[in-house]
C-alpha positions as a printed Julia matrix, in Angstrom:
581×3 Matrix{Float64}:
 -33.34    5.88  -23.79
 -34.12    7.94  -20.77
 -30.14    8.39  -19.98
 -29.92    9.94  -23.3
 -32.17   12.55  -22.39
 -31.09   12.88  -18.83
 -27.22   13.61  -19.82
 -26.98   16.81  -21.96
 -23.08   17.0   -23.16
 -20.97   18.89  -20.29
 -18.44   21.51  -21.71
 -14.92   20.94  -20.44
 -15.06   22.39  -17.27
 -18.2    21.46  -16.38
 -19.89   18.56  -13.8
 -23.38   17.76  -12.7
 -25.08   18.36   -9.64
 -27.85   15.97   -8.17
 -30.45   17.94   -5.9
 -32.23   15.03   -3.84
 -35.67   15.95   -3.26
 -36.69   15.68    0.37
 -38.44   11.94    1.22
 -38.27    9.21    3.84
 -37.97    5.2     4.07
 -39.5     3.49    0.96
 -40.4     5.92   -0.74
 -39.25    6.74   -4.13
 -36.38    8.75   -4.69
 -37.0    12.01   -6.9
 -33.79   14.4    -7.8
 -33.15   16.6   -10.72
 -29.35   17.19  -12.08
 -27.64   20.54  -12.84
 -24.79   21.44  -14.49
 -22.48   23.63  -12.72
 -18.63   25.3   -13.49
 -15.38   24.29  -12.15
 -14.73   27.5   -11.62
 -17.85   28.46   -9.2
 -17.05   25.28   -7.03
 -16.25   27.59   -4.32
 -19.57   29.34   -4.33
 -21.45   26.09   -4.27
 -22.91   24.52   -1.14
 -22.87   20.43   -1.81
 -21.91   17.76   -0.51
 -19.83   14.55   -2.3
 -20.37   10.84   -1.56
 -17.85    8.18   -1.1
 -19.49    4.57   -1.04
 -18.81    1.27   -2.77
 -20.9     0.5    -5.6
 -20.78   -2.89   -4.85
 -22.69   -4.67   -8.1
 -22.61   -2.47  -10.68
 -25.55   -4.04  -12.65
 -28.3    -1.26  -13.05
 -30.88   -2.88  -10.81
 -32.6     0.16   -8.85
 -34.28    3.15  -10.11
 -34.18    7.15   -9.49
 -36.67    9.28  -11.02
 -33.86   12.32  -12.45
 -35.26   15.16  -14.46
 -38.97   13.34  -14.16
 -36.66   10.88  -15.92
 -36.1     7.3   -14.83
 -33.08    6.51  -14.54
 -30.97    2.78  -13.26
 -28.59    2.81  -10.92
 -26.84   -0.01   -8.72
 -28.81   -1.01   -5.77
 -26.13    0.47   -3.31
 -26.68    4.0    -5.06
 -30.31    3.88   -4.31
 -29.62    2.66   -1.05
 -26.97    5.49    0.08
 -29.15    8.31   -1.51
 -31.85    7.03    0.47
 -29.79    7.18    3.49
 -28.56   10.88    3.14
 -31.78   12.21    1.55
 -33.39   14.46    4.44
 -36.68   14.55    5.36
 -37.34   18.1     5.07
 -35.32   19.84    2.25
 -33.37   19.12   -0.36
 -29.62   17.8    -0.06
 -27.17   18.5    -3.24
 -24.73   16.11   -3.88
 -22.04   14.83   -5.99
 -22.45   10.98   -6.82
 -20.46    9.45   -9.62
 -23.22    6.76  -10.84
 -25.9     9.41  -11.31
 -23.75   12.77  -11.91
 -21.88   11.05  -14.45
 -23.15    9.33  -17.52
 -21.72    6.14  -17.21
 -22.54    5.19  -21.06
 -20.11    7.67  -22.43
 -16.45    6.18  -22.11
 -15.41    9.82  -23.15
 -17.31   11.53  -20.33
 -16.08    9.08  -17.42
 -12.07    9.72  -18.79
 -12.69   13.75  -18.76
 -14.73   13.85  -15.21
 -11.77   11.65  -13.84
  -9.92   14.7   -14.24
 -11.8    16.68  -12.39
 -13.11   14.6    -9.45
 -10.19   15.89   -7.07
 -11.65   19.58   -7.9
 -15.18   18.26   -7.17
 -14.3    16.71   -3.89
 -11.8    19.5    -2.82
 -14.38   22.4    -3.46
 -17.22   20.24   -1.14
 -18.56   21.37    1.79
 -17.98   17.88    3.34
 -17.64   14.01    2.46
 -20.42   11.92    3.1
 -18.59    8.51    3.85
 -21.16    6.01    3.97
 -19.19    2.37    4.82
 -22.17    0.28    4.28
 -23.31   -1.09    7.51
 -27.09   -2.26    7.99
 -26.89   -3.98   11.33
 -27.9    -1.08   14.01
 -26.66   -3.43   17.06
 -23.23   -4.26   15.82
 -22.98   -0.13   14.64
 -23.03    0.36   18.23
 -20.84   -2.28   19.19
 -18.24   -0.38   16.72
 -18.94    2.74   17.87
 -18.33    1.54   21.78
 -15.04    0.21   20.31
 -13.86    2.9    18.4
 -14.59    5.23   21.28
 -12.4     2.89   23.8
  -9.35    2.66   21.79
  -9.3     6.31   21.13
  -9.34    7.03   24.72
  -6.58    5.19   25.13
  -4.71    6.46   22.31
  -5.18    9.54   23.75
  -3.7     8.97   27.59
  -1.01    7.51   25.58
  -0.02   10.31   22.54
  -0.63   12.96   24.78
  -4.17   13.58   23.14
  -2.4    12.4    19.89
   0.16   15.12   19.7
   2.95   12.05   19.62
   0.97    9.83   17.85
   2.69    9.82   14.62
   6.08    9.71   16.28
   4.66    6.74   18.42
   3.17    4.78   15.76
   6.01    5.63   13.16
   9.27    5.82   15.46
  12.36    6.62   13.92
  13.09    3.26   12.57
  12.64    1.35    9.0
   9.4     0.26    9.02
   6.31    0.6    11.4
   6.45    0.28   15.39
   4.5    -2.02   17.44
   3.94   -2.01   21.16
   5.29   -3.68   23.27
   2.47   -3.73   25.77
  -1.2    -4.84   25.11
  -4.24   -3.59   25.86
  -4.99   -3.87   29.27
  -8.98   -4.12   28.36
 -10.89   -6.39   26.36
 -10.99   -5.62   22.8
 -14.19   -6.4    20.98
 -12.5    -8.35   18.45
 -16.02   -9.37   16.36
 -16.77   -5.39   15.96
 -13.43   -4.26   15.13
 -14.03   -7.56   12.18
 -17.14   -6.27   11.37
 -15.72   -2.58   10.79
 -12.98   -3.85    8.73
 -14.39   -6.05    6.18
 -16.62   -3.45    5.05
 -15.61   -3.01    1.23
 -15.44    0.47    0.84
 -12.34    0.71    3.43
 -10.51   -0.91    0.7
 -11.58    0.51   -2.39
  -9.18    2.82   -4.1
 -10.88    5.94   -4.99
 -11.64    6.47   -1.46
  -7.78    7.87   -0.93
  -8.52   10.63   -2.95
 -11.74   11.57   -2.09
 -11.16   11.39    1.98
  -8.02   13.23    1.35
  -8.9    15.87   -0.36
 -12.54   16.64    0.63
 -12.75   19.11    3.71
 -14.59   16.67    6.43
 -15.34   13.04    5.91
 -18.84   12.38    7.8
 -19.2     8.4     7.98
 -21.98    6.79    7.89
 -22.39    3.92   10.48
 -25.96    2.45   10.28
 -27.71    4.85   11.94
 -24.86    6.2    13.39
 -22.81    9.39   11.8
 -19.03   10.32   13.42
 -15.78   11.22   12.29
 -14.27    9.0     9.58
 -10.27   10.22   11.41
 -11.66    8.71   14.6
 -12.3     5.01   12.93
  -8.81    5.31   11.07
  -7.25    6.36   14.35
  -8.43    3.88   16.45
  -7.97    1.09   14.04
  -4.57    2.24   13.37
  -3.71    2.62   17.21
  -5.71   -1.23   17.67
  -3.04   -2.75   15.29
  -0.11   -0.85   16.81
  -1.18   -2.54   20.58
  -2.55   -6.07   18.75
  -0.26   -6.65   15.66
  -0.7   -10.85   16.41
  -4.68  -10.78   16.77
  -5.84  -13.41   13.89
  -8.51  -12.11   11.41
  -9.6   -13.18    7.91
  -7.85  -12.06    5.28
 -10.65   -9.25    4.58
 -10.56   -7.51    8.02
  -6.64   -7.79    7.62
  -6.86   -5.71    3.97
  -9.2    -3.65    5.56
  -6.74   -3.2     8.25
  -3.97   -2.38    6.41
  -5.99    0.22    4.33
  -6.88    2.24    7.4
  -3.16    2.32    8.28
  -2.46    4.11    5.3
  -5.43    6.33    5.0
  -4.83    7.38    8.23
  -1.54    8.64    7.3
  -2.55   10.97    4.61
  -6.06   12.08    6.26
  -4.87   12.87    9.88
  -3.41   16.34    8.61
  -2.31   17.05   12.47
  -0.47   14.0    13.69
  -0.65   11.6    10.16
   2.67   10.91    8.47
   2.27   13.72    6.15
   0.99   16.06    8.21
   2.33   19.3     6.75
   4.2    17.81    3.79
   3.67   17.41    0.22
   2.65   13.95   -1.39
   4.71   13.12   -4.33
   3.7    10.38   -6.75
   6.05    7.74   -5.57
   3.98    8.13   -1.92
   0.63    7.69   -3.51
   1.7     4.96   -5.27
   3.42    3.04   -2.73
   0.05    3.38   -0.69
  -2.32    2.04   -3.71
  -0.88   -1.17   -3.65
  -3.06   -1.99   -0.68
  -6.42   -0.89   -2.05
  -8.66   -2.75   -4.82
  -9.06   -2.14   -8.06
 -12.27   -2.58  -10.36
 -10.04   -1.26  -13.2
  -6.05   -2.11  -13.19
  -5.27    1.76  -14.46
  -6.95    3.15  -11.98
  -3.83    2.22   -9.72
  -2.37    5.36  -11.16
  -5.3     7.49  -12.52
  -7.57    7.57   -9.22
  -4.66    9.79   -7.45
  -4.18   12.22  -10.22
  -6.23   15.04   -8.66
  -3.74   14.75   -5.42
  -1.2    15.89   -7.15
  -0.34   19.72   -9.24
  -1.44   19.22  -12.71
   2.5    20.34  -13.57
   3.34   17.07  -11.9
   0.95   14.63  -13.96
   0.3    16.44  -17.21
   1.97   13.63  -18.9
  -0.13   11.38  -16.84
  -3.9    12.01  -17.9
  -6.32    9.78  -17.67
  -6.73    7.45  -20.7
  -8.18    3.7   -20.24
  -8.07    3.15  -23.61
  -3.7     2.92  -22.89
  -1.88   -0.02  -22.27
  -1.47   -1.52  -19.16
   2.32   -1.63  -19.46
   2.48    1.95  -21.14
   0.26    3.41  -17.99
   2.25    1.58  -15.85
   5.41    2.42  -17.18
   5.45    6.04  -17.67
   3.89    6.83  -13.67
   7.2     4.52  -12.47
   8.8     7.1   -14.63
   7.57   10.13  -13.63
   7.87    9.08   -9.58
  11.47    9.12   -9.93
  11.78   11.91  -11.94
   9.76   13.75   -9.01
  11.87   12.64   -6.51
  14.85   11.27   -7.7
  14.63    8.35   -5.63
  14.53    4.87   -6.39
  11.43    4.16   -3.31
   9.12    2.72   -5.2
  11.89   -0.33   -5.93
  11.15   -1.33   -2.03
   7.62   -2.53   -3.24
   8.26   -5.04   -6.72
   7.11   -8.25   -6.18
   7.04  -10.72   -9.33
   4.48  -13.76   -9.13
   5.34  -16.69  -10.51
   6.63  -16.3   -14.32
   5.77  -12.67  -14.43
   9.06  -11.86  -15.35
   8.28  -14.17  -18.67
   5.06  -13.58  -19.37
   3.37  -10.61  -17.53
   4.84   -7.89  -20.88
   4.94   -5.24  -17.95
   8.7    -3.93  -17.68
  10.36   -5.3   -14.62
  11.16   -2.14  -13.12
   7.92   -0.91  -13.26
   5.56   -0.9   -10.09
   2.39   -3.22   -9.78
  -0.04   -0.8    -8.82
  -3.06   -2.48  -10.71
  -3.33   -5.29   -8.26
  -3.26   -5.36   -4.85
  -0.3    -6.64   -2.48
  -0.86   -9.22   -0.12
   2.18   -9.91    2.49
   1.16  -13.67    2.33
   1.87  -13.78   -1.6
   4.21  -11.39   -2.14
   6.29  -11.37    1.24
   6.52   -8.12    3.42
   8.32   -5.38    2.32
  12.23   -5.28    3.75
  13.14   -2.93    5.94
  15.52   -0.35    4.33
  18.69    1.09    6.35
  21.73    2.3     4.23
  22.66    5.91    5.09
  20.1     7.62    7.72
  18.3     9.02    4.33
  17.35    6.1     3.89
  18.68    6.19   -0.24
  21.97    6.15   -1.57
  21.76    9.74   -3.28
  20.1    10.51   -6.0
  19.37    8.73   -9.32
  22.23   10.45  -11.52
  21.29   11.84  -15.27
  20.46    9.37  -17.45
  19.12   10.5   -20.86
  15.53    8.8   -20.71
  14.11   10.39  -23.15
  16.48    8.81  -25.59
  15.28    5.49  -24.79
  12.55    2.95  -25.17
   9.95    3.95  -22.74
  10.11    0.46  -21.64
  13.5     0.66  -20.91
  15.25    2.32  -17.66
  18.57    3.32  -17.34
  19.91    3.31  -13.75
  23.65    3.94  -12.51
  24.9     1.22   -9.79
  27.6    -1.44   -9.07
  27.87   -5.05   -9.09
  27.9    -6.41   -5.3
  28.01   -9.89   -5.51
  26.9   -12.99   -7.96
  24.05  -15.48   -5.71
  25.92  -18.89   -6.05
  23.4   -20.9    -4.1
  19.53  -19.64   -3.25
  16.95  -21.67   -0.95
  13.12  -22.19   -2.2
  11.06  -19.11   -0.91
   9.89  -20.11    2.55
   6.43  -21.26    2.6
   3.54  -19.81    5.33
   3.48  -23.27    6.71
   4.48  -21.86   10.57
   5.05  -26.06   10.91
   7.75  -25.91    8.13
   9.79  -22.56    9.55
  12.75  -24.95   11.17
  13.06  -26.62    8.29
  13.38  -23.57    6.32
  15.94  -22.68    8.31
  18.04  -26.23    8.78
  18.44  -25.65    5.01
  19.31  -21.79    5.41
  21.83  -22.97    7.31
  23.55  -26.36    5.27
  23.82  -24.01    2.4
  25.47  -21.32    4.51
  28.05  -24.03    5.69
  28.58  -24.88    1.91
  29.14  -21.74    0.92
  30.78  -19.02    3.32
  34.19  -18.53    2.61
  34.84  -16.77    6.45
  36.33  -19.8     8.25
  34.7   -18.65   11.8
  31.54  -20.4    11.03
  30.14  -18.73   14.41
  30.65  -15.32   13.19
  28.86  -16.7     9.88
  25.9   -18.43   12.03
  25.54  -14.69   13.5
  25.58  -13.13   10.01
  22.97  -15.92    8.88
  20.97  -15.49   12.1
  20.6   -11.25   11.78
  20.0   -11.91    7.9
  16.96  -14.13    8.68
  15.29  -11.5    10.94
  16.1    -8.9     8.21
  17.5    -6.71   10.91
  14.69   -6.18   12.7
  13.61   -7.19   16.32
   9.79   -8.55   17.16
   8.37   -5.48   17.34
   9.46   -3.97   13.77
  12.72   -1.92   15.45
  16.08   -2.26   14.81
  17.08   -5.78   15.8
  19.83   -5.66   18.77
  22.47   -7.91   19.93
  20.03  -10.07   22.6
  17.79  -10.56   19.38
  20.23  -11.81   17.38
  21.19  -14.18   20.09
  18.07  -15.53   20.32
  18.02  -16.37   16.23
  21.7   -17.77   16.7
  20.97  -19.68   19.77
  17.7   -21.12   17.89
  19.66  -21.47   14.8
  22.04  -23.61   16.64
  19.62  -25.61   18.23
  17.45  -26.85   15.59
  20.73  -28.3    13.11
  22.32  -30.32   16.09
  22.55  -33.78   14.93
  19.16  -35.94   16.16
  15.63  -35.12   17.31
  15.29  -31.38   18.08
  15.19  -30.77   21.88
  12.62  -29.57   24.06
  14.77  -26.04   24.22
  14.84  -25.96   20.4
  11.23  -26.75   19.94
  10.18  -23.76   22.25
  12.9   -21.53   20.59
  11.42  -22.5    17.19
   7.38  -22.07   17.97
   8.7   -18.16   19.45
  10.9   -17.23   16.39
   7.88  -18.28   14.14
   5.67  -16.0    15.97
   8.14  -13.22   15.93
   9.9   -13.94   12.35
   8.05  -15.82   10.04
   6.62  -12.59    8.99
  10.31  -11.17    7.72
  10.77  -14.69    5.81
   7.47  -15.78    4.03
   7.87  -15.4     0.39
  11.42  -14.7     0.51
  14.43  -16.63   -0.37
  17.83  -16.9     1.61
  20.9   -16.92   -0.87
  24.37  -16.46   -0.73
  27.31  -14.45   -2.41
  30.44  -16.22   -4.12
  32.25  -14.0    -0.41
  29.79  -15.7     1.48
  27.24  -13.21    2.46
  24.03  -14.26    3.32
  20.44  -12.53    1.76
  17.24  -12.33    1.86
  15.78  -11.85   -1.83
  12.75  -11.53   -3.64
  10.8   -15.35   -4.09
  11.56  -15.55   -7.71
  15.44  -15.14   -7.49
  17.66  -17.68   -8.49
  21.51  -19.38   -8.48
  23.2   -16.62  -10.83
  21.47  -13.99  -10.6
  23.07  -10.36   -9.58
  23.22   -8.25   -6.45
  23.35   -4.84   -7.09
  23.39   -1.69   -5.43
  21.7     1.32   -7.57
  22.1     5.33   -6.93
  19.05    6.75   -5.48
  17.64    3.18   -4.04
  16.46    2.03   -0.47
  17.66   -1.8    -0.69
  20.36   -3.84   -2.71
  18.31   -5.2    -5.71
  18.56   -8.89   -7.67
  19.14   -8.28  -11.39
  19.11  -11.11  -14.17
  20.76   -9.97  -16.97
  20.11  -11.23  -20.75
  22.06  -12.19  -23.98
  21.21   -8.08  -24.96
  23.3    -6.69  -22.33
  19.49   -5.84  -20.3
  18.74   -6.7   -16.72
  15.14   -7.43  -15.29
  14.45   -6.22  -12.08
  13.53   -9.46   -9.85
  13.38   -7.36   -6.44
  14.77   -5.73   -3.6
  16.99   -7.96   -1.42
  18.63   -7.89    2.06
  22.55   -8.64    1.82
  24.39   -9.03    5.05
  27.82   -6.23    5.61
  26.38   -3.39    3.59
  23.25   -2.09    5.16
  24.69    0.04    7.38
  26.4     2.52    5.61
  29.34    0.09    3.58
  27.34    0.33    0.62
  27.28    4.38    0.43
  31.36    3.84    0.62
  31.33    1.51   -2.28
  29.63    3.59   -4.49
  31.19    6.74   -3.22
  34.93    4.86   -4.37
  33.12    3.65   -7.9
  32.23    6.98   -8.74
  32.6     7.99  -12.31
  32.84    4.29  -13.0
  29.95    2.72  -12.03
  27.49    0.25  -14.66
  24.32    1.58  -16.24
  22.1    -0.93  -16.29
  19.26   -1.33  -18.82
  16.8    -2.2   -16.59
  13.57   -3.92  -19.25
């Protein structure tokens, strides 16, 4: 009843503000809303708050308007924290300045939270942390890793070209720290929720500062994703639970977008396909807001067709922001990231093609992402014409060629480090079965590069000593009776270098021969094709209708380094469309 009277209606342009009376400790927290304009955001002095709401059950109270009013525990808790003790402190915070109650209200202020936070004086980022001694224990971390970073980037003016190098996929060191890392802290920092909550993106991104909130302790939220970034680039094979690793990978790509000096995109634009490559690593409380929590990152020309609407399908939401990415940029980049679980492909009723931004993606389920060569764009040209809008919108039209038909596909290798030379003893009796290049040595080298997916131990280009190694091993571990010493050693080193490439991926070969590396749910005749505008060959399984579902992005052997531009270059004018459902 209260709510009711707290939450006139807001006009379309309109939000609230929350003025938090001054107060200390315990005591109870008093505040009184206003409604301001869009429009005078600029002339406002407030400040916006990024938290996680952790249980959303109304369980605490605010006194708003003389008004009770519930709210979650952890909103109580943070406005206690920022309250001051002195004089009032206006702030945005969605569980109070928004009526929750009204489904209406929440889809319109959606639209405008990337206003709110952009027109802030500063973000208050408060991650959650209660324990005073081990807020320290971060801090002294933090602090130590950026001072290295520093003496190492040149006070981070290489830092993105250090930690992004010029190759496929991310860099690693090849060099540790040469101090003790305190591995429990760094934990502690990284299984805090809010690091990998989704609407933080946009709100760090766009808000002015980001003050975090550490305990007691208040610094920079760049120098956490900095030094938790630059931690992972000198210790990529320190274990952690699966939390701290989300958390870590999280930082990695907020770091990108909020380090507007030395971050990936510093002094770019962010398209759609770059937004929604990096939500895949952040949860979700709602599966739409894996397209609807970047909106406000993005020119309203851009996403007009794209507004907020939870009462949409899934599959329709889904859809028509896989759409509009490639529209935007012509490119087929977002086709780098499909995974299909199990008998998604049957039963999920989300197009194929489409990309799975209401869940998150976990490298252990859905198998890390493969590198992409091709031509040094890194895309073979742009997605050519296709009349979309004469078509389902389920349905998606791409231009490509046929490259080969799999004849014979392994299981997906398991995470079971223990069961890695197996995995590869049966790589390699299929590969004997089914090469047609007589020089089975040549073929053990192709097999050997195609299990490393190109790359060498530390995420660069692989070169010829690595692909030794992988052949020598390779070699090793099928000779005829108990594995040797030598091949034992060779086998617990490739696991620790490789296993990464090959979890959750299949190897399969070509009626020519070629080995691959394909998505886990590929099987014996399926289709390898290469599509205009993509990063990677793709599997396709075609239908009785003429259609194709998208199983994944592959790794074929011969034609990542430039042969497949040629192919399509000599198909041109003749290539397949493929009805992609």
């Amino acid at each position: 009843m209260a709510a009711n009277l707290v939450y006139r209606p807001l006009a379309a342009k309109d939000f609230r503000l929350l003025h938090v009376m001054p107060g200390k400790g315990s005591q109870p927290l008093c505040a009184h809303l206003r409604h301001v304009t869009l429009s005078d955001r600029q002339r406002l002095a407030y400040e916006t708050i990024s938290y996680a709401w952790g249980d959303p059950t109304p369980a605490a109270e605010v006194l708003v308007n003389d008004l009770p009013v519930l709210v979650p525990a952890k909103t109580e808790a943070v406005l206690k924290r920022v309250r001051l003790l002195d004089i009032e402190r206006v702030v945005w915070i969605d569980a109070v300045c928004i009526n929750q109650d009204d489904i209406l209200e929440r889809s319109a202020q959606v639209v405008l939270m990337g206003s709110i936070y952009a027109g802030s004086v500063r973000n208050l980022v408060f991650l959650g942390m209660t324990n005073d001694d081990m807020a320290f224990r971060v801090l002294r971390t933090i602090e130590t890793i950026n001072q290295d970073a520093r003496l190492s980037t040149d006070d981070f003016k290489s830092l993105g070209v250090t930690l992004g190098g010029d190759g496929p996929t991310r860099q690693y060191s090849a060099t540790r720290f040469t101090f003790e890392v305190d591995g429990d802290a760094l934990i502690a920092l990284l299984e805090l929720p809010l690091l990998r909550r989704l609407w933080i993106v946009q709100e760090v991104v766009l808000a002015p500062q980001n003050l975090a909130f550490l305990g007691s302790i208040e610094l920079e939220l760049l120098d956490i994703l900095r030094a938790v970034r630059w931690f992972f680039y000198k210790e990529s094979t320190m274990t952690m639970p699966p939390a701290a690793v989300a958390g870590g990978n999280c930082c990695a790509r907020l770091v990108e977008f909020v380090d507007r000096e030395h971050g990936a995109y510093a002094g770019q634009s962010i398209g759609l396909t770059d937004l929604l490559q990096c939500g895949q690593s952040f949860e979700k409380t709602e599966s739409r807001d894996g397209v609807f929590a970047f909106l406000g990152l993005l020119p309203q020309d851009q996403v007009s067709h794209l507004q907020p609407d939870y009462t949409k399908p899934l599959a329709e939401v889904l859809a028509i922001a896989t759409r509009a990415a490639i529209e935007g940029s012509r490119r087929l980049s977002l086709f780098s990231t499909i995974s299909h679980r199990g008998d998604e492909l049957e039963s999920s009723g989300i197009p194929s093609w489409a990309v799975r931004v209401d869940r998150e993606s976990d490298d252990w389920i859905d198998g890390e992402s493969l590198p992409t060569y091709f031509p040094p764009s890194g895309h073979l040209g742009e997605v050519q014409s296709v009349e979309w809008e004469d078509t389902d919108i389920m349905i998606l039209p791409l231009q490509g060629i046929i490259v080969g038909v799999v004849v014979e596909a392994t299981p997906p290798c398991c995470k079971d480090i223990s069961l890695l030379s197996k995995f590869f003893t049966l790589s390699v009796d299929l590969y004997k079965a089914a090469a047609a290049d007589e020089s089975f040595r040549v073929s053990l080298r192709a097999l050997a590069e195609t299990l490393m997916a190109g790359l060498s131990a530390n995420g660069s280009r692989a070169d010829s000593c690595d692909i030794d190694t992988m052949e020598k091993l390779l070699t090793c571990i099928t000779e005829p009776g108990q594995p040797t010493e030598q091949a034992r050693a060779m086998s617990d080193a490739a696991a620790r270098c490789w296993i990464s490439k090959v979890v959750n991926h299949c190897v399969f070969f070509t009626e020519q021969g070629s080995p691959g590396l394909g998505p886990q749910v590929m099987r014996k005749g399926d289709t390898v094709a290469v599509l205009r505008g993509a990063p990677l060959p793709v599997i396709l399984r075609g239908d009785s209708q003429g259609c194709h579902q998208l199983v994944g992005p592959a790794y074929l052997h011969g034609i990542m380094e430039g042969e497949a531009e040629v192919m399509l270059d000599s198909m041109r004018g003749r290539e397949t469309i493929f009805k992609l459902i």
